[in-house]
C-alpha positions, 0 to 999 in steps of 0.5 A, spaced: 500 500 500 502 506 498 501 513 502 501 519 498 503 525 502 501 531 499 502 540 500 506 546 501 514 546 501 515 545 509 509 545 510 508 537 515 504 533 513 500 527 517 496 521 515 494 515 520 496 509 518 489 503 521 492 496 524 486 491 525 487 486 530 482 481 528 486 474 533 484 474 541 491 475 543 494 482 543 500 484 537 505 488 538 509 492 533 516 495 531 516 501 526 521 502 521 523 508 516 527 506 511 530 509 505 532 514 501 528 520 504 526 516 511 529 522 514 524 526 512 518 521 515 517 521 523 513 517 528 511 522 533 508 517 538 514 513 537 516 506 535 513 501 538 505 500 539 501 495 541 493 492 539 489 489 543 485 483 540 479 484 537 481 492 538 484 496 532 489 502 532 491 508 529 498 511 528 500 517 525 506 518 520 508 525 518 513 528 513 515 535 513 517 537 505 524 540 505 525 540 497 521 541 492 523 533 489 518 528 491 520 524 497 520 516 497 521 511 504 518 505 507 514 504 513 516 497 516 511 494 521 515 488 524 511 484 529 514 482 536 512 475 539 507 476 545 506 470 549 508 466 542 504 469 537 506 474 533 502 478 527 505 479 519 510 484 518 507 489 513 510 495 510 508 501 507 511 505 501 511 513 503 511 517 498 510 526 498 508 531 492 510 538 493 503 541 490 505 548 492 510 554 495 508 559 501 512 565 501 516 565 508 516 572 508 511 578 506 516 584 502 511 591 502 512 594 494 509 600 496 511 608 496 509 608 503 516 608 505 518 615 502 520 621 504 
């Protein structure tokens, strides 16, 4: 699956990655960012998060745009074994388009400056 960040240069970006967890055992994860521009993407809630059985979770991906190129990482999700079970690892393809740029600083071009 493919996560498509889109916005303004430097403007943060975050959409939600839902985890079902359909099994009557509890599952816990291990996110990774991994990848040309994996730096650009974050975790804000941290690496490791658990679902509870037959609970879904959300967690939050967010990307911070500092080109103008697109940006490419992978999301990692690596099952860690709870009492012998664990889950699928699942991964993710992040992607970002640059739609716009907002000025960073406002310049007045008018005469009221004159003496």
């Amino acid at each position: 699956k493919t996560i498509e960040f889109t916005g303004a240069l430097h403007a943060t970006v975050v959409k939600q990655v839902r985890l079902k967890n359909p099994s009557s055992k509890t599952l816990m994860y291990n996110a990774i960012l991994i990848g040309r521009d994996a730096d650009d993407f974050s975790l804000p809630k941290g690496n490791t998060f658990t679902i509870a059985p037959r609970r879904q979770t959300s967690i939050n991906v967010e990307f911070t745009s500092r080109f103008l190129h697109p940006a490419e990482a992978m999301l990692l999700l690596i099952s860690k074994s709870v009492g012998g079970i664990g889950g699928a690892t699942l991964t993710f393809s992040l992607k970002s388009e640059v739609k716009h740029i907002e000025p960073a600083v406002s310049l007045c071009v008018c005469d009221c400056h004159k003496n």
